[in-house]
CHARMM-style PDB file with segment names, atoms N, HN, CA, C and O in Angstrom:
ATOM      1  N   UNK     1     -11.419 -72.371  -5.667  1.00  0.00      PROA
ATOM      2  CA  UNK     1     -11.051 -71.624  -6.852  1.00  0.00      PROA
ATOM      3  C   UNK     1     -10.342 -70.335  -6.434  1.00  0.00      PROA
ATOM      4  O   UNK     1      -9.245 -70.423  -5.882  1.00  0.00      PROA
ATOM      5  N   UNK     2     -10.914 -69.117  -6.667  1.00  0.00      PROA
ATOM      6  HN  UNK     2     -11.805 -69.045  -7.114  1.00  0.00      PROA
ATOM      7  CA  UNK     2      -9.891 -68.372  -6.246  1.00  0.00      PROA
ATOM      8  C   UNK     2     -10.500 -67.380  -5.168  1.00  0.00      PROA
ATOM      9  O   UNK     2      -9.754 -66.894  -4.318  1.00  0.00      PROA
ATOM     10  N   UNK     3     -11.779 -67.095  -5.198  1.00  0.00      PROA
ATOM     11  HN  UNK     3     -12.385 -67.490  -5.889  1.00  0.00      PROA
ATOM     12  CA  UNK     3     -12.380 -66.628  -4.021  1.00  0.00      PROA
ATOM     13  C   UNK     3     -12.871 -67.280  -2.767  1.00  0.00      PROA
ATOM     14  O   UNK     3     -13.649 -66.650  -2.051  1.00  0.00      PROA
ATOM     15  N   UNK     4     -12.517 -68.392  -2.461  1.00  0.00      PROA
ATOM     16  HN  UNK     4     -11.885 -68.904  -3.043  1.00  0.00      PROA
ATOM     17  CA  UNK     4     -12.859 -69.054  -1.547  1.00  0.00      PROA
ATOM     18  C   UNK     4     -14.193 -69.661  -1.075  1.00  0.00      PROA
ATOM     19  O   UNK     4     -14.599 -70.127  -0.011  1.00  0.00      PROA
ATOM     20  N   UNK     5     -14.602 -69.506  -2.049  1.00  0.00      PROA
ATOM     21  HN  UNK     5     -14.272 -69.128  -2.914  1.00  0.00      PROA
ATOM     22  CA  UNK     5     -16.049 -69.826  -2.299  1.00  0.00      PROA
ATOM     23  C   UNK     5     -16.263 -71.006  -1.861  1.00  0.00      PROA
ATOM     24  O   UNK     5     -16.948 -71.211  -0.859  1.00  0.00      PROA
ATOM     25  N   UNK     6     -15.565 -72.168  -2.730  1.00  0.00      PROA
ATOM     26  HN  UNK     6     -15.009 -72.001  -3.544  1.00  0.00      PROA
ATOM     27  CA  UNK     6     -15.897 -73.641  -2.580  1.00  0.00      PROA
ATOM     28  C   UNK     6     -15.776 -73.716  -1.410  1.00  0.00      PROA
ATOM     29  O   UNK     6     -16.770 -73.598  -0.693  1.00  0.00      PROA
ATOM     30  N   UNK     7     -14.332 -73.969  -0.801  1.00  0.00      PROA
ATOM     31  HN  UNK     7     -13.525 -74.065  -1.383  1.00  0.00      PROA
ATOM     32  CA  UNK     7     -13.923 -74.256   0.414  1.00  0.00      PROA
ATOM     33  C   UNK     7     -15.246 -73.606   1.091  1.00  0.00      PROA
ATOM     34  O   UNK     7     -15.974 -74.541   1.424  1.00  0.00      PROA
ATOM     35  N   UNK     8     -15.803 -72.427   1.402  1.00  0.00      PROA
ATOM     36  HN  UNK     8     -15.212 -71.667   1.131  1.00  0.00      PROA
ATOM     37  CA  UNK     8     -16.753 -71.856   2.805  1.00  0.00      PROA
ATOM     38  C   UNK     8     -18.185 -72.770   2.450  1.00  0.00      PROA
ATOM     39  O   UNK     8     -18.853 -73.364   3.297  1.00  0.00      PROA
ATOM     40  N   UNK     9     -18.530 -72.705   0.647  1.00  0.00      PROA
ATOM     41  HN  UNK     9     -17.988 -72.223  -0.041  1.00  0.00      PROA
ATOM     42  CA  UNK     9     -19.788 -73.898   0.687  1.00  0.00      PROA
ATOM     43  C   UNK     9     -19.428 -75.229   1.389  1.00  0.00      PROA
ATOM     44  O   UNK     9     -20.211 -75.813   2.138  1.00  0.00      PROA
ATOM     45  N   UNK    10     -18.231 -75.645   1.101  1.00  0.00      PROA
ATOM     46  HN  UNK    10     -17.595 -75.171   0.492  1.00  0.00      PROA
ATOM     47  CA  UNK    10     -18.434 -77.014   1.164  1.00  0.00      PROA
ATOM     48  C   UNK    10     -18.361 -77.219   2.815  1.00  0.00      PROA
ATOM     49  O   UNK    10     -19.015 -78.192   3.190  1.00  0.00      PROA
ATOM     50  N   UNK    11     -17.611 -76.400   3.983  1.00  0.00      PROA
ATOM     51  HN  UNK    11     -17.080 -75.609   3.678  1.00  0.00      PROA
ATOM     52  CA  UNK    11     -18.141 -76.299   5.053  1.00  0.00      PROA
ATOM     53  C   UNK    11     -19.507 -76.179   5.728  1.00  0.00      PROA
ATOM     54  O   UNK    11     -19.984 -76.613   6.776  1.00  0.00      PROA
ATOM     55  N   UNK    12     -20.097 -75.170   4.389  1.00  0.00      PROA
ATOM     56  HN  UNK    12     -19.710 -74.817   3.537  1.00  0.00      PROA
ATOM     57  CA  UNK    12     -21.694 -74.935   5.080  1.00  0.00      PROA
ATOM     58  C   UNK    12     -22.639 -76.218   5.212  1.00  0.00      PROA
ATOM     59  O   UNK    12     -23.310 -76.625   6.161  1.00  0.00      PROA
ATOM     60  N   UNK    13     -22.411 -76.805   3.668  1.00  0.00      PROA
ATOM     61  HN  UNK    13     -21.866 -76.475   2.898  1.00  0.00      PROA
ATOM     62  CA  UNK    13     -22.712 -77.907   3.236  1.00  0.00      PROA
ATOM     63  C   UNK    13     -22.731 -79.643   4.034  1.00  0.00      PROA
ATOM     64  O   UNK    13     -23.516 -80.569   4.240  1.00  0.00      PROA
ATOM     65  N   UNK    14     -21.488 -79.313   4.234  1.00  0.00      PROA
ATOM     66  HN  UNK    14     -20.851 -78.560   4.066  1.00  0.00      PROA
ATOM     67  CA  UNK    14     -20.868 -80.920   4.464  1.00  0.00      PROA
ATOM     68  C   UNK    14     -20.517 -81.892   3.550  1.00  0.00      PROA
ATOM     69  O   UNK    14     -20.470 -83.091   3.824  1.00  0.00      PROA
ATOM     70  N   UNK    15     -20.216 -81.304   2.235  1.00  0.00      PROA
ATOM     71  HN  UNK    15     -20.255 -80.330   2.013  1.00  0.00      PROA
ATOM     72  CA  UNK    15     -19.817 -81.737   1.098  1.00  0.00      PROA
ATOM     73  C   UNK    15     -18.285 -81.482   0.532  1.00  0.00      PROA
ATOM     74  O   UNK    15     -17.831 -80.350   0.364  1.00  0.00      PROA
ATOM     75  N   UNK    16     -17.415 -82.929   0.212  1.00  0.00      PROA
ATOM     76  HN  UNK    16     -17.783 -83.848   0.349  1.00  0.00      PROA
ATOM     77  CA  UNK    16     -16.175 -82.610  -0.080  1.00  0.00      PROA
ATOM     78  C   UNK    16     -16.129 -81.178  -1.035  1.00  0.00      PROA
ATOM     79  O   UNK    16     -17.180 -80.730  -1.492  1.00  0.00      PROA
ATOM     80  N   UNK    17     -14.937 -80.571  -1.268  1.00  0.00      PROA
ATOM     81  HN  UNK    17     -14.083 -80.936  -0.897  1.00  0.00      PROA
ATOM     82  CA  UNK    17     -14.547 -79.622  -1.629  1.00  0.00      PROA
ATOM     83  C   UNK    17     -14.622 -79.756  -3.165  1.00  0.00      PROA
ATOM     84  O   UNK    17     -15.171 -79.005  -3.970  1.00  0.00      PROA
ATOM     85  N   UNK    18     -13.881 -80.988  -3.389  1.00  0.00      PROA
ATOM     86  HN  UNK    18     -13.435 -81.598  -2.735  1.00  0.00      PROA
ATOM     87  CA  UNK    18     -13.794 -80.978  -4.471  1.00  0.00      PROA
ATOM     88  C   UNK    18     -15.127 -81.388  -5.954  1.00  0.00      PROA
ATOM     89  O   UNK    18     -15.044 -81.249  -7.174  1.00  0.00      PROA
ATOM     90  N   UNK    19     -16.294 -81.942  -5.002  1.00  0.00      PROA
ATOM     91  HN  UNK    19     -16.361 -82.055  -4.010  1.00  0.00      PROA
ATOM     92  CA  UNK    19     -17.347 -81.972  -5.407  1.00  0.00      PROA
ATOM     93  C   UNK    19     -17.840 -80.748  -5.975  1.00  0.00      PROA
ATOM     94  O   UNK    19     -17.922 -80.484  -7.174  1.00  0.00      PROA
ATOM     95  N   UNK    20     -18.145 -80.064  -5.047  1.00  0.00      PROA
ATOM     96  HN  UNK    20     -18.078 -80.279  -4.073  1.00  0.00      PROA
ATOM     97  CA  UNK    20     -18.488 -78.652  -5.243  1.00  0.00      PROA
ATOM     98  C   UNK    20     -17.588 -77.807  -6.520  1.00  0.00      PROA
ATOM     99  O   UNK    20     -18.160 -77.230  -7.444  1.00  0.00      PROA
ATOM    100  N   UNK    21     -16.399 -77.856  -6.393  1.00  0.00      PROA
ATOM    101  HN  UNK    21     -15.934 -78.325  -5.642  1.00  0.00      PROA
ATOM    102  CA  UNK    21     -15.488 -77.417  -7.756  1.00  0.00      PROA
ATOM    103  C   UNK    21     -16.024 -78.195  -8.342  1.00  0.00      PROA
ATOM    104  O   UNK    21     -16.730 -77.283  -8.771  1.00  0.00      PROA
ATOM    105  N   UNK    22     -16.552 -79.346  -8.986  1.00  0.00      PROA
ATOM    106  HN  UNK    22     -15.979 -80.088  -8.638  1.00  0.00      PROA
ATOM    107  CA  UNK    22     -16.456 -80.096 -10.065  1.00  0.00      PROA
ATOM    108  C   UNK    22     -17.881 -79.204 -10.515  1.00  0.00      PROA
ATOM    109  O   UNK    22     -17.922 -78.404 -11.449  1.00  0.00      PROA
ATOM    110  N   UNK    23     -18.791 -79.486  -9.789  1.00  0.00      PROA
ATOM    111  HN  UNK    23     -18.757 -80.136  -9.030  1.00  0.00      PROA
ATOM    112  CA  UNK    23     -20.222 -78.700 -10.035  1.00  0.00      PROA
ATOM    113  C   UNK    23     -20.161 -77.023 -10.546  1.00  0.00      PROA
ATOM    114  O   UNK    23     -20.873 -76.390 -11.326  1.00  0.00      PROA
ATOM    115  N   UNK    24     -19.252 -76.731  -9.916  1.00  0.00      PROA
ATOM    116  HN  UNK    24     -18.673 -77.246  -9.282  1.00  0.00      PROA
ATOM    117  CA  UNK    24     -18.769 -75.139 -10.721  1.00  0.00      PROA
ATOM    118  C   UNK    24     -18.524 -75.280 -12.268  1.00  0.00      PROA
ATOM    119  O   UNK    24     -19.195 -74.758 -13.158  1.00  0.00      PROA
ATOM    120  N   UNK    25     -17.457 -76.069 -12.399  1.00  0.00      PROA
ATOM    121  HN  UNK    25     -16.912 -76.492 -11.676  1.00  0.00      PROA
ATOM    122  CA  UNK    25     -16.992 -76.478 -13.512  1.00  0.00      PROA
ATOM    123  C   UNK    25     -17.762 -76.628 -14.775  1.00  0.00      PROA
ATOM    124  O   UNK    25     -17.587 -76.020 -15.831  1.00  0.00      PROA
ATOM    125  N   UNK    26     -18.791 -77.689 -14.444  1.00  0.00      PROA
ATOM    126  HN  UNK    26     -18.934 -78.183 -13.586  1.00  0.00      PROA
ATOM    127  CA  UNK    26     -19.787 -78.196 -14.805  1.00  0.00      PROA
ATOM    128  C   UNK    26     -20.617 -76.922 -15.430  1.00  0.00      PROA
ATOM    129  O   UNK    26     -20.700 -76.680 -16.634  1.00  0.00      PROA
ATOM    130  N   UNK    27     -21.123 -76.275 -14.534  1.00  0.00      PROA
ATOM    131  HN  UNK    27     -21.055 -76.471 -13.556  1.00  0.00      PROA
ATOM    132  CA  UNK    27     -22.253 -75.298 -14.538  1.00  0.00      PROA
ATOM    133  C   UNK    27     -21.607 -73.910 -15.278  1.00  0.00      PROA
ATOM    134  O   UNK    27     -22.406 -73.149 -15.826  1.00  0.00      PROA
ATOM    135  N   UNK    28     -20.417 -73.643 -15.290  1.00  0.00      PROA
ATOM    136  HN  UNK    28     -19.769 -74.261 -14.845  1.00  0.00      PROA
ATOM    137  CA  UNK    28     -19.444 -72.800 -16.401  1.00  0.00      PROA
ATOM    138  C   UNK    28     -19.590 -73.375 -17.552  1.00  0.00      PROA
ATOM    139  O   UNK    28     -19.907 -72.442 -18.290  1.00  0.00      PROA
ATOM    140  N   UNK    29     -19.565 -74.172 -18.073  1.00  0.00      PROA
ATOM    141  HN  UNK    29     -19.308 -74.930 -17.474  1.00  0.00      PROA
ATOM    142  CA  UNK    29     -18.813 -74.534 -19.653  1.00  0.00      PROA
ATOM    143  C   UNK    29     -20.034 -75.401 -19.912  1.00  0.00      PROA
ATOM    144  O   UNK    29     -20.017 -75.978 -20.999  1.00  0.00      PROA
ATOM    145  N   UNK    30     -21.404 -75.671 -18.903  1.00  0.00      PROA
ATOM    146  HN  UNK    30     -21.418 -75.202 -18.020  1.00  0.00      PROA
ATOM    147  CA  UNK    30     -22.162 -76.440 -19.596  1.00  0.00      PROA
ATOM    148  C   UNK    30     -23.460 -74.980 -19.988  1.00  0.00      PROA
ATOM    149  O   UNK    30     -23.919 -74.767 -21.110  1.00  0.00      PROA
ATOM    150  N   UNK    31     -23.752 -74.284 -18.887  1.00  0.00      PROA
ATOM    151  HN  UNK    31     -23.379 -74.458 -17.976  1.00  0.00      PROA
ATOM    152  CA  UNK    31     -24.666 -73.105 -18.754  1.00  0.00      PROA
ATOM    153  C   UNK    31     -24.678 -71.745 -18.709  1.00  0.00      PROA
ATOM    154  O   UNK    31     -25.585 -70.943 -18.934  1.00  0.00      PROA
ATOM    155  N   UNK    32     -23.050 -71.535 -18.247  1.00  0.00      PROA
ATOM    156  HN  UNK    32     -22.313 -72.186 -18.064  1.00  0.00      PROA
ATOM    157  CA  UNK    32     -22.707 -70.689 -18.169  1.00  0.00      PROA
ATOM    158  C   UNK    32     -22.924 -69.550 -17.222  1.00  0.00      PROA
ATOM    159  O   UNK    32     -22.555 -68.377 -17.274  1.00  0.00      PROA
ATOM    160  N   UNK    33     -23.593 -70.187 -16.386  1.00  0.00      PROA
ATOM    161  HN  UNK    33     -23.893 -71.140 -16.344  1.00  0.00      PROA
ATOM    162  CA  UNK    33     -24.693 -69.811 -14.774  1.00  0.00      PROA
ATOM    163  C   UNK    33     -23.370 -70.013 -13.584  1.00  0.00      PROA
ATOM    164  O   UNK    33     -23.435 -69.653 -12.408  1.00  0.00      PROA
ATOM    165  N   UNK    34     -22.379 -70.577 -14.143  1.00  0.00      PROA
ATOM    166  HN  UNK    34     -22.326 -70.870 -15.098  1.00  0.00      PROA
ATOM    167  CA  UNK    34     -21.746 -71.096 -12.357  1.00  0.00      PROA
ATOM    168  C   UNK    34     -21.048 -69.961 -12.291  1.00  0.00      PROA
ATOM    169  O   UNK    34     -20.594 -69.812 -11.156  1.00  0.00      PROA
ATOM    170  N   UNK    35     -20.666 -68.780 -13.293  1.00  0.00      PROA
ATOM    171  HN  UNK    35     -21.035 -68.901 -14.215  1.00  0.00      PROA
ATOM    172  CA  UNK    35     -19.656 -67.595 -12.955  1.00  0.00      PROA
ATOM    173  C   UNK    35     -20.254 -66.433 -12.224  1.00  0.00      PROA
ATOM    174  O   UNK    35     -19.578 -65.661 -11.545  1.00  0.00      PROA
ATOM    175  N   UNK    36     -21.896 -66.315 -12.435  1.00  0.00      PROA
ATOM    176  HN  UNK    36     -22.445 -66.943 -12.987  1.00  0.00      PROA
ATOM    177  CA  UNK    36     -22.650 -65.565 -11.940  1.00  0.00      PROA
ATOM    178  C   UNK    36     -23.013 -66.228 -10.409  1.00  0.00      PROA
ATOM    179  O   UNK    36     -23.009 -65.551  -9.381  1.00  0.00      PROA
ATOM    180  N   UNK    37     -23.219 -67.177 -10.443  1.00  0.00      PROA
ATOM    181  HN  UNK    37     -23.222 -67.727 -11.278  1.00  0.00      PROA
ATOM    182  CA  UNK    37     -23.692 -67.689  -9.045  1.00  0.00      PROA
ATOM    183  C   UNK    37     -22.493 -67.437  -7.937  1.00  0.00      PROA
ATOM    184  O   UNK    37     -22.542 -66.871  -6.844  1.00  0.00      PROA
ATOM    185  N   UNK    38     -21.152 -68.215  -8.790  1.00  0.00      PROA
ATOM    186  HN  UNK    38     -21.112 -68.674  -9.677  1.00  0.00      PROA
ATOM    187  CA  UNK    38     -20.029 -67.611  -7.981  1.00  0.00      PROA
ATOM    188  C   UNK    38     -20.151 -66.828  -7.388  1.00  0.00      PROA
ATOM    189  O   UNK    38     -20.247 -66.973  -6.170  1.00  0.00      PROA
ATOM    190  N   UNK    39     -20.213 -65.402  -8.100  1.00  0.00      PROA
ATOM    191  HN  UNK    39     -20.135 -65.284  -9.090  1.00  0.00      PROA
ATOM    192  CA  UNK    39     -19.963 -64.143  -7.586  1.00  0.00      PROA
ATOM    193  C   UNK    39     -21.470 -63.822  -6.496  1.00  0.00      PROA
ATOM    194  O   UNK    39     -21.493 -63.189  -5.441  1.00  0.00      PROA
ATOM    195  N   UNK    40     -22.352 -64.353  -7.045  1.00  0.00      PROA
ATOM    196  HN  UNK    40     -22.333 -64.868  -7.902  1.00  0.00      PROA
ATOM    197  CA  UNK    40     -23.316 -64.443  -5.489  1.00  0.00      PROA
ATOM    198  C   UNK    40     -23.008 -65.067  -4.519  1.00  0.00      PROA
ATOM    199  O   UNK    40     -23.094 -64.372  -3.507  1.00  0.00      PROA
ATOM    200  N   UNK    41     -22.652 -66.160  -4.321  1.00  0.00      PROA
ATOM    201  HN  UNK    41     -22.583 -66.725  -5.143  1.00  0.00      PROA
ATOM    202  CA  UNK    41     -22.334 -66.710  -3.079  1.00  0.00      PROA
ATOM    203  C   UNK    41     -21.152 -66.338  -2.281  1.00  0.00      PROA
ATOM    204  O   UNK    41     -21.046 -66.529  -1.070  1.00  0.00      PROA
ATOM    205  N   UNK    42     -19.849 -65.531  -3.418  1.00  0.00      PROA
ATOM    206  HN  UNK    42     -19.935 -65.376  -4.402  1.00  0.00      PROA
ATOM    207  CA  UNK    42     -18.914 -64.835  -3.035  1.00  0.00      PROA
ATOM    208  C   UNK    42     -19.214 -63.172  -1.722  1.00  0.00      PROA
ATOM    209  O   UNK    42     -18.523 -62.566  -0.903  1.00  0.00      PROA
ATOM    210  N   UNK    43     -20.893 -63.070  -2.347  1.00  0.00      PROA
ATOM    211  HN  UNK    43     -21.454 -63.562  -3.012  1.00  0.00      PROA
ATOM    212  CA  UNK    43     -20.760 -61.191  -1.822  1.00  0.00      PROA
ATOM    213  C   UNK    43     -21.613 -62.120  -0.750  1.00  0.00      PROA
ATOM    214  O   UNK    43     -21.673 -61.642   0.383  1.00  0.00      PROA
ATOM    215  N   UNK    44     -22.212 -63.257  -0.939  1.00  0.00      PROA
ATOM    216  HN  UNK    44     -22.163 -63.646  -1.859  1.00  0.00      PROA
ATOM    217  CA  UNK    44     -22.980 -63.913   0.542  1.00  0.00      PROA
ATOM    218  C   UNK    44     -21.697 -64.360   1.487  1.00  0.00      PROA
ATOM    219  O   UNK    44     -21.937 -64.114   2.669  1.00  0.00      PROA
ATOM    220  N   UNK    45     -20.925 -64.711   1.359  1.00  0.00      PROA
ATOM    221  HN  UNK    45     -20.730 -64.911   0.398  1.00  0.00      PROA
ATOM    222  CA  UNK    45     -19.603 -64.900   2.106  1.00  0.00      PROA
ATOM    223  C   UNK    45     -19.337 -63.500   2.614  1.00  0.00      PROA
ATOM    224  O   UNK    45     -19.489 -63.184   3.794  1.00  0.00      PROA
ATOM    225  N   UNK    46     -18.912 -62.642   1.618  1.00  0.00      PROA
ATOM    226  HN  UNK    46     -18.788 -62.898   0.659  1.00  0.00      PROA
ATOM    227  CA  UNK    46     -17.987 -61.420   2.207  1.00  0.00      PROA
ATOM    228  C   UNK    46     -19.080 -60.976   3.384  1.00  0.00      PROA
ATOM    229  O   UNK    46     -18.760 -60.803   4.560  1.00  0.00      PROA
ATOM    230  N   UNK    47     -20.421 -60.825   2.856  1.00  0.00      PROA
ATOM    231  HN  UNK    47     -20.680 -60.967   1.901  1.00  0.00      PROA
ATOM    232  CA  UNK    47     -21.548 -59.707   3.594  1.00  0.00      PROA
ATOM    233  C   UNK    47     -21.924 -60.354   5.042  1.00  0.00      PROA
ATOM    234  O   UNK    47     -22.481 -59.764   5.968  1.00  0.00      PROA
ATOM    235  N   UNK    48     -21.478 -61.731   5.014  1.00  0.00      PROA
ATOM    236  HN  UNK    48     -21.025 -62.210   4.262  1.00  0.00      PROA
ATOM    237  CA  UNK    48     -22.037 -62.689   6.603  1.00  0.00      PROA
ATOM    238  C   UNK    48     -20.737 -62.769   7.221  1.00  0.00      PROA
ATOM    239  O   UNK    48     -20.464 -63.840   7.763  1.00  0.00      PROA
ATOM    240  N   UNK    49     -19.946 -61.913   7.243  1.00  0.00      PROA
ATOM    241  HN  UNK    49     -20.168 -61.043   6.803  1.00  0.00      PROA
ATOM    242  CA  UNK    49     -19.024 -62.235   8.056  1.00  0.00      PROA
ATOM    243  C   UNK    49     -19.058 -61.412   9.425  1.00  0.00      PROA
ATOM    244  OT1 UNK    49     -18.218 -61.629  10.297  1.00  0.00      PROA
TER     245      UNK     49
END
């Protein structure tokens, strides 16, 4: 997406990329939880580098 989020999970993971976007997707427009989590796993990216 646009912070690079997916792409670094789906490395951590071992899960296609595009899985992971779909589950974002999902979790936006079904819960409304995937924009907040984003931005957590985004400052867990920036802060482990």
């Amino acid at each position: 997406m646009i912070l690079g989020v997916c792409e670094w999970l789906s490395g951590k993971l071992n899960i296609d990329v595009t899985v992971i976007r779909i589950i974002f997707v999902v979790l936006v427009l079904a819960f409304g939880t995937g924009i907040l989590l984003y931005l957590v796993l985004w400052l867990v990216k920036a802060l482990s580098k």
